[in-house]
N, C-alpha and C positions, 0 to 999 in steps of 0.2 A: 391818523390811524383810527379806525373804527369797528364793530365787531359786525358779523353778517347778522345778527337780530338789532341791530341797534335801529333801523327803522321800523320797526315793526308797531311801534305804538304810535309815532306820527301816523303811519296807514292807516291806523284805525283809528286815529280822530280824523283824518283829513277825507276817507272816503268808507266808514264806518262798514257799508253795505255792500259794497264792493267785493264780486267773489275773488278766492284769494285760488280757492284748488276746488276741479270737478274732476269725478271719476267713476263712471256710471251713472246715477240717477244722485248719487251724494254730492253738495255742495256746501263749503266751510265760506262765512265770510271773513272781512279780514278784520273785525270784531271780532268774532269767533276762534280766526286761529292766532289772534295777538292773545287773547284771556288763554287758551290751551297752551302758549308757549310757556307763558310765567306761571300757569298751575304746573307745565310738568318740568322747569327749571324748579320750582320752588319744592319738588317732591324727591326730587335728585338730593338737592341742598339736605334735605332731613333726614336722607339714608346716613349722614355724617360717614362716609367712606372715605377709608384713607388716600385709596388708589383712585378719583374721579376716572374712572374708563369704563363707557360702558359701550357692550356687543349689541349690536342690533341684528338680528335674526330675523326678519318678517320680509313678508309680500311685500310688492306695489302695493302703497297706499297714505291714505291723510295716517295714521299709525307709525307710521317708516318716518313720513316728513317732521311729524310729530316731536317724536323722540330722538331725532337729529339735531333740530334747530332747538328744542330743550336743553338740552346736556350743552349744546356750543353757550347758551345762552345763560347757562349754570355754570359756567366754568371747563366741563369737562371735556371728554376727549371722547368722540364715538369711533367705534372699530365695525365696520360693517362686515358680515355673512352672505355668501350667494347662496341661497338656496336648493342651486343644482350643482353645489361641493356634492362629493362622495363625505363618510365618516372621517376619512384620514386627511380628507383635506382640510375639514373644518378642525380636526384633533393638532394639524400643523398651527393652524393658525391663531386658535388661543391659546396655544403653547407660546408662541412669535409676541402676539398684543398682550396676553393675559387680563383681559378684563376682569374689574369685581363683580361685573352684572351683566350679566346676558336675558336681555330679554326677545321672546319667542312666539310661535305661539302654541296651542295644546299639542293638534297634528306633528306641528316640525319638530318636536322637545324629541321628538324621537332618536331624532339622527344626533344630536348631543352627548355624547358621554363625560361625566364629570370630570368638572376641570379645577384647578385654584380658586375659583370662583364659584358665583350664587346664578341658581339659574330661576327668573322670573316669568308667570306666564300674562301676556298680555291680556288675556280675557278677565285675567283676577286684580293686575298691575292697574290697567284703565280706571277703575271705581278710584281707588285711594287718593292718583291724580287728581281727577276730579275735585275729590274734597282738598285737595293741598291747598297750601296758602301762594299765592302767587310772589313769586321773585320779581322784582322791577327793575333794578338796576343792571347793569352790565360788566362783564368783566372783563380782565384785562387785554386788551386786541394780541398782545404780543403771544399769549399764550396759543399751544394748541388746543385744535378743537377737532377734529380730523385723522383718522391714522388708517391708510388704504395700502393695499399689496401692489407690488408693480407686478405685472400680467404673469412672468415667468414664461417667456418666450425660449428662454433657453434656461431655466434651469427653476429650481425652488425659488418660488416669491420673498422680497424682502420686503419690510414695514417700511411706509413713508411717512413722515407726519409732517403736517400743514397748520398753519397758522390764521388766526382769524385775519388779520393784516395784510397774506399774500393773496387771499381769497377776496378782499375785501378790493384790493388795487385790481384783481382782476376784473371783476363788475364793472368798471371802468369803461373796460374792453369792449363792453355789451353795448356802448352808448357811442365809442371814439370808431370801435373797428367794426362793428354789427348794425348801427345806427337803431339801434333799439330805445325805447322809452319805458315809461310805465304806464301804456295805456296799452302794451301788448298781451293778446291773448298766443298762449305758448303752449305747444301741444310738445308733450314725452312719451314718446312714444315706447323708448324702452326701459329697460330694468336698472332700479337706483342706484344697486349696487355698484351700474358703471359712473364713473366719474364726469364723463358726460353728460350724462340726463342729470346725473344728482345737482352738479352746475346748475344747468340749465332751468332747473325748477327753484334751486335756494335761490339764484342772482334775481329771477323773477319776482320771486317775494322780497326782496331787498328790495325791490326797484319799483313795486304796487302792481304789475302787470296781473294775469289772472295764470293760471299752470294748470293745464288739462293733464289728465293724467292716464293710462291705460294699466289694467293690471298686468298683462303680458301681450307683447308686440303680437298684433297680430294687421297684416300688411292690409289685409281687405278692409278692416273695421278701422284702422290707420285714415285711409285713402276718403273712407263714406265721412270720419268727421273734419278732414280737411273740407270736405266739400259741403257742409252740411250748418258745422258751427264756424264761428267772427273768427279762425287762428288769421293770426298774422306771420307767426314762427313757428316751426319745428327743430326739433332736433334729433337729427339722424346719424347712421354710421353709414359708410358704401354695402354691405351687406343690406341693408334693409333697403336703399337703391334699388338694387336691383332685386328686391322682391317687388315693389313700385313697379317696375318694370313689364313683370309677367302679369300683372292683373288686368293691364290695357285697360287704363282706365286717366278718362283727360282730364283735367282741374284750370281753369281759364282764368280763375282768380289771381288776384294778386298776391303772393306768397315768398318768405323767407327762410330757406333752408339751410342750417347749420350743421356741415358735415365735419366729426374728426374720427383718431378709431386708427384709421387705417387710410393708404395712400389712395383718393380717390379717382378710378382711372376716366383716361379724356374717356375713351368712347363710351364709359355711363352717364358722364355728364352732359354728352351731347345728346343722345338718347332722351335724359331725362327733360332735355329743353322740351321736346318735341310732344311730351306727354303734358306737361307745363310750363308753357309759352307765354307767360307773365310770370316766372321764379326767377328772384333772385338767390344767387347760390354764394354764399362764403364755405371754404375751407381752409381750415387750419391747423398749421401744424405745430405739438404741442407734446409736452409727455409728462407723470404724474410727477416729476421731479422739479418740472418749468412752467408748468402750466401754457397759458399760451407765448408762443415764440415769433409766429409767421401765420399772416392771411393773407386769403388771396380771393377776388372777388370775382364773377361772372363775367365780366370785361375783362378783365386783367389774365383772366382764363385763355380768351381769343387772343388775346398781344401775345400770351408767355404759357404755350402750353407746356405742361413738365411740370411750370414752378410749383413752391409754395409759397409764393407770395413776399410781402414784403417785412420788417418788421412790427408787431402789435405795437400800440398806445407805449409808449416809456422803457419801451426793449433796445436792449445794445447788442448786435452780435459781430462775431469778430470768427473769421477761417484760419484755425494756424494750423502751418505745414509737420509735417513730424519733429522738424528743428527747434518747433514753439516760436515761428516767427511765422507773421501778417500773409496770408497769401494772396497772392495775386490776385484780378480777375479771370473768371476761368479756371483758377487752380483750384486743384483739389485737397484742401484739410480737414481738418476736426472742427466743428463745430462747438462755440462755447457763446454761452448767453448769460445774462447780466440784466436785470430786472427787481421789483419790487413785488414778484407776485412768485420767487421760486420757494421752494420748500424749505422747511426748517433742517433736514434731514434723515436718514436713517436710524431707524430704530432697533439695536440689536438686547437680543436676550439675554446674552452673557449679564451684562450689566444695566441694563433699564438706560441706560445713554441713548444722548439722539448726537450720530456723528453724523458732522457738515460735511461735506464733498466740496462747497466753494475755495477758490482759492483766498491768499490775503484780500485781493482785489474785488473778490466779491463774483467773479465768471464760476460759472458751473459748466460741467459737461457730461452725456448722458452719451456720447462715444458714437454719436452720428456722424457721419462723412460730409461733404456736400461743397457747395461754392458757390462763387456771386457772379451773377452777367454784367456786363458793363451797366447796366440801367439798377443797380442794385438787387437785382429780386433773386433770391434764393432756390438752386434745386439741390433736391437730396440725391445722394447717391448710394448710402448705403449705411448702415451699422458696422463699425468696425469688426464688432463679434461675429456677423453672421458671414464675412467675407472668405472665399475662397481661395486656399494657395495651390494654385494648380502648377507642379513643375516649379517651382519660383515667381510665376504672374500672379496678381493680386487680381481676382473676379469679384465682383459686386451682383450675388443675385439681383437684388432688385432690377438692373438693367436689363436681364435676361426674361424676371419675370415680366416686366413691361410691354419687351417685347411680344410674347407670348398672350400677356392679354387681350393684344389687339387683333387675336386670331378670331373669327366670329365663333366659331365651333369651342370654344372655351368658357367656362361658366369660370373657374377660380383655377388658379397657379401658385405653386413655390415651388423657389429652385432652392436646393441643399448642397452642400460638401459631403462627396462619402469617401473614407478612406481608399486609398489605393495604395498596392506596393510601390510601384514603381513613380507616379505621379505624386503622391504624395495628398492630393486630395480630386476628386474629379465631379463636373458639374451632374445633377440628376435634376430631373424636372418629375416634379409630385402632378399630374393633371387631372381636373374634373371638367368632361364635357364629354362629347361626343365626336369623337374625331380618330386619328393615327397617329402614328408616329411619323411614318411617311411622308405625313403632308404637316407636322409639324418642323420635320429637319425642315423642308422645302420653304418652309417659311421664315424660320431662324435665318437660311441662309441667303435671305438680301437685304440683312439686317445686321446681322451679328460678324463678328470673325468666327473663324473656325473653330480653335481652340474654348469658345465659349460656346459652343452650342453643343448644349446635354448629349450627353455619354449615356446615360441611362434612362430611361422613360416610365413610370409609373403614373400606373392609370387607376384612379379611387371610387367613391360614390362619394365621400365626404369627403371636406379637410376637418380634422380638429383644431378649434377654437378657442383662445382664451374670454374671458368675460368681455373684455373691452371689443372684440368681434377680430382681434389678430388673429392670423393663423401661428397655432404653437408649435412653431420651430422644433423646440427640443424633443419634444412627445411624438412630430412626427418624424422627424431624423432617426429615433428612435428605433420605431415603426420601419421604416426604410430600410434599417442596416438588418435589423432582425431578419424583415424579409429576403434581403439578397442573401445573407448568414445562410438560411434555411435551403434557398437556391442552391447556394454553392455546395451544402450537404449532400440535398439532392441528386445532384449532377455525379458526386464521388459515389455514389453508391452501384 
């Protein structure tokens, strides 16, 4: 076991010069960001705070990365802020973490309202670092270092915390399953907050590679530094896909793209071949509880469309049926994995406890559905929670939305359960694009059964989003029932 800074000073004796992060015209070597790490683990150390948690509130930037890889390398435990929370979201959630220090910067202190905690501003915090005395040594891998929200797709976010150990086994994965090195140049394209890109740039610095960095996605200026500067990797979500997409813009270089987030559908990926005709593509499927589970790689894509792939580096997984026994091939259970890279736990408020969800055995499950082909490779089929009881029949949107994806005239889909008297729950399909209903039943139907193809039709300008780029279920189910609510008022009047 080892901690995710614990390479950082080889880096910087073995290739001193070596950029480590660029981000606009700014570049840190990795001399530079190994001295900043143990100035600002060693300015942590001298707060002497009882609680080591500290909030990180900031932009994209060398600052963000900063003050992450400090506090992990200090001992502590960072709790990261999205930016674009509302007041009550951010007031939920250091209610949830409680950090002793939230640092920010002047602008965003705004949206802060006092909490249990100290709230620091970066512009005045930066100097002191500086002068700190630098921390050398490392602490202990077992500890956390890490504590992030699960999306809250259907309901209020829970605290996860992570371990420098499971993080550190996953890096692994960047070499066994990603075939990555440390001579890659890695473009992030998005916001650190997600756990994606935050990966994506700490495994890099673990590993010497260089981490480009953008302060906000933006698909055009995305697309000009793929084709401009040495990336070898990106790391994307299928939302940003198909913003790729609409810019019709070709890239003939050789390139590796890391998609998770969300189920990545065939017809973007074929698309995207077409636009980059030397990409190789991994997606993987993963969640902030398992990290990664299943990839699947651009070959493997053409043999096994649907899947996701097969087991990562040192992963176990196992389908049991509702009885808790082994299922079949083809059959459909629950999902449970078994690895060295899954979380330590939940974090609840009541009592500062972190409770384990593994069984004696060491399997975790995050209540996904799915099943094995005879060749082993893994498709999902659905989240237990999000599943429909239509009449007594169990529906899995996800298969409905799939369907539905492959409509051209569709940009994004969710299908939802909305109450009914009589049915007991009935399918609705959420849609953004440019089309009808008409010619959506007409498509469902030489695909779907009957009884699955949506009852109700709703046509949006957006879906709402959670940070990781899901679309939020419960916000807009929500949203759905209020509106037909309103209907049905309507109509009685």
């Amino acid at each position: 076991m080892t901690t995710i800074t614990a390479t950082y000073g080889k880096n910087a004796s073995e290739f001193p010069n070596r950029p480590a992060i660029q981000i606009g015209q700014q570049t840190i070597t990795y001399k530079q960001w190994n001295e900043i790490v143990e100035k600002t683990a060693g300015w942590l150390i001298s707060l002497h705070e009882k609680t080591p948690t500290l909030g990180i509130y900031l932009p994209n930037g060398i600052p963000f990365l900063q003050l992450f890889a400090g506090a992990a390398k200090a001992g502590w435990t960072s709790v990261l802020f999205d930016p674009k929370w509302q007041v009550a979201e951010i007031d939920k959630r250091l209610s949830l973490s409680r950090p002793s220090i939230l640092i920010t910067t002047r602008r965003m202190a705004e949206k802060i309202r006092p909490f249990s905690g100290e709230i620091l501003i970066w512009e005045e915090c930066h100097i002191s670092i500086l002068q700190a005395t630098p921390l050398i040594q490392e602490p202990n891998p077992a500890l956390p270092f890490y504590m992030g929200f699960t999306s809250g797709t259907t309901g209020d976010p829970k605290a996860f915390v992570r371990s420098h150990a499971s993080w550190t086994a996953s890096f692994i994965c960047n070499i066994y399953d990603f075939a990555m090195d440390g001579s890659e140049s890695v473009l992030i394209p998005g916001a650190l907050i997600h756990s994606h890109f935050l990966y994506g740039a700490i495994s890099t610095l673990y590993l010497g590679g260089t981490v480009y960095l953008l302060e906000k996605f933006n698909p055009s200026l995305t697309l000009s530094i793929l084709k401009e500067k040495s990336i070898s990797t990106v790391f994307v979500v299928p939302t940003m896909v198909q913003a790729f997409l609409k810019q019709c813009k070709p890239i003939s270089k050789q390139l590796t793209m890391i998609s998770s987030g969300a189920k990545w559908e065939e017809a973007s990926k074929l698309s995207i071949r077409r636009w980059f005709p030397n990409l190789t593509m991994y997606e993987y499927y993963g969640a902030s509880e398992l990290s990664f589970v299943t990839v699947l790689n651009n070959h493997e894509q053409e043999l096994k469309p649907g899947s996701v792939g097969k087991p990562c580096y040192k992963v176990e997984l196992q389908i049991r049926t509702k009885d808790n026994e082994l299922a079949k091939v083809n059959e459909i259970g629950k999902i449970y994995v078994r690895s060295e890279m899954v979380f330590m736990g939940y974090l609840y408020q009541s009592n500062d406890s972190i409770t384990i969800i593994a069984d004696k055995e060491g399997w975790i499950t995050v209540d996904d559905m799915g099943y094995f082909d005879e060749d082993g490779y893994l498709y999902l089929v659905g989240r237990e929670k999000n599943m429909i009881l239509y009449g007594g029949i169990n529906i899995f949107p996800e298969e409905i939305e799939k369907v539905l994806s492959s409509h051209p005239d569709i940009d994004e889909v969710a299908v939802i359960g909305l109450t009914d008297e009589y049915w007991g729950q009935i399918v609705a399909a959420v849609v953004v694009g440019n089309t009808t209903k008409k010619g959506l039943v007409k498509h469902c139907k030489d695909e779907l059964a009957s009884f699955k193809i949506p009852r109700k039709w709703v046509f949006v300008e957006e879906m709402p989003h959670t940070i990781s780029g899901k679309i939020a279920r419960a916000e807009l189910k929500q949203l759905i029932e209020s509106e037909v609510k309103n209907d049905a008022n309507r109509s009685h009047c």
